[in-house]
C-alpha positions in Angstrom: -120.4 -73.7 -37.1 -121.2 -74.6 -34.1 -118.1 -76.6 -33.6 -115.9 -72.7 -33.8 -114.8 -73.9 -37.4 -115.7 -72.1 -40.5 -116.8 -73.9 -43.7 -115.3 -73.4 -47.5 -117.6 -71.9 -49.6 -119.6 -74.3 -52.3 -117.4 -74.9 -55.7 -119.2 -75.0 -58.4 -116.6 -76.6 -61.1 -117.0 -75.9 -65.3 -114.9 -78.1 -67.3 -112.6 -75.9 -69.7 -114.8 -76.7 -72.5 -117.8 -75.0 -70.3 -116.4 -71.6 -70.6 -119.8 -69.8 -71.6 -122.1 -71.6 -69.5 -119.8 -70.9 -67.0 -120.3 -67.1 -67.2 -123.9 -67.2 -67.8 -124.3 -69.3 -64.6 -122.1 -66.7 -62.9 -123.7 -63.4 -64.2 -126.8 -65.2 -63.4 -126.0 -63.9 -59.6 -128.1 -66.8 -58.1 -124.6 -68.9 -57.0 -123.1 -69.0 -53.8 -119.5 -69.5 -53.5 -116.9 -69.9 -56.4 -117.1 -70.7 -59.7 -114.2 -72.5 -60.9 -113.0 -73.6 -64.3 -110.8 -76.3 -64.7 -108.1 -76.2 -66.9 -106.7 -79.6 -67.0 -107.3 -82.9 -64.3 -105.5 -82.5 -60.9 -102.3 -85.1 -60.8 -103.6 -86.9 -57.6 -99.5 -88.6 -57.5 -97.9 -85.3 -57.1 -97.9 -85.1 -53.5 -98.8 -81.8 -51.7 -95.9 -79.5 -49.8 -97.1 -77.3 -46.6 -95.2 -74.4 -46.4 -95.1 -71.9 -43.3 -95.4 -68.2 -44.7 -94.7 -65.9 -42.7 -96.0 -62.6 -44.5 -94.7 -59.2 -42.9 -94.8 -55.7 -44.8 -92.3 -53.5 -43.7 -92.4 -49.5 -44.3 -89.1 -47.7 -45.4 -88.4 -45.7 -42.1 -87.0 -42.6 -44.7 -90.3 -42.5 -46.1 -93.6 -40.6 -44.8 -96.9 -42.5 -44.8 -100.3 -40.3 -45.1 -103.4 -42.1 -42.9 -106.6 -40.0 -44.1 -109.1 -40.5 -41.2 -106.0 -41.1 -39.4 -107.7 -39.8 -36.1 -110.5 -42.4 -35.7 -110.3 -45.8 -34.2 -109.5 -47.3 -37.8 -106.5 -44.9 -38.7 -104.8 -45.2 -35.4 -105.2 -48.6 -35.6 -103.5 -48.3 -38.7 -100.6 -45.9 -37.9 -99.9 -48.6 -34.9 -99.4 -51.1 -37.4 -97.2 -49.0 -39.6 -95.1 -47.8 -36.6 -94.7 -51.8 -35.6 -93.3 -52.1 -39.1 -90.8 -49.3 -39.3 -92.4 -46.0 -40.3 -91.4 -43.1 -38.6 -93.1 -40.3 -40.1 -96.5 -40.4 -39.8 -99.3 -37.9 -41.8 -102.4 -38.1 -39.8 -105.2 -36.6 -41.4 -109.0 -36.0 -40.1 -112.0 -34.0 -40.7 -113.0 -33.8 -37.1 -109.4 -33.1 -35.4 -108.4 -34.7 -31.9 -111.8 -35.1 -30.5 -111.5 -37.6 -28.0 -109.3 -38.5 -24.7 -108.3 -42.1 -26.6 -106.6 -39.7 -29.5 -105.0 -37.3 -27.4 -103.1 -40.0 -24.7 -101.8 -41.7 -28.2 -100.9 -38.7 -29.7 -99.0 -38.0 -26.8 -97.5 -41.2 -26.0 -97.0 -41.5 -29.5 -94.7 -38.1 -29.6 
């Protein structure tokens, strides 16, 4: 940690004929990290392919996109992000209304 990396959490691994122990050692609640089950023995010849995803959602710029709690720091945020992906029309909801100075220059650069 102290290095700026993070750790994988501990695998704890069942064999496929360990189904039930398995789920008692899970809904035990005592474990930290996952609990696999293995299905069959990894292939250690096949070799392993890296491939670069690049994962974008995009919004259909017809459409109209309804942010409850759209007004705080959370749901601007969010309509931002929705905007930088094509939506247009925008539904901001909030209990409160435009409270703060931060809301009302976005609103209005926003328009």
């Amino acid at each position: 940690m102290l290095t700026g990396t993070v750790r994988p959490l501990k695998t704890t691994v069942f064999d496929r004929d360990e189904i039930e122990p398995a789920f008692r050692f899970m809904a035990q609640g005592k474990h930290i990290g996952k609990v696999v089950i293995q299905v069959r023995p990894e292939d250690e010849s096949k070799s392993v392919v890296k491939l670069v995803a690049h994962a974008r959602s995009m919004c259909d710029p017809r459409k109209s996109y309804v942010v409850t709690g759209g007004l705080g720091g959370f749901g601007l945020e969010l309509a931002h992000w929705l905007v930088e992906r094509g939506a247009r029309n925008l539904v901001l909801t909030s209990r409160r209304g435009m409270r703060s100075v931060l809301v009302n220059s976005t609103m209005s650069v926003s328009k």
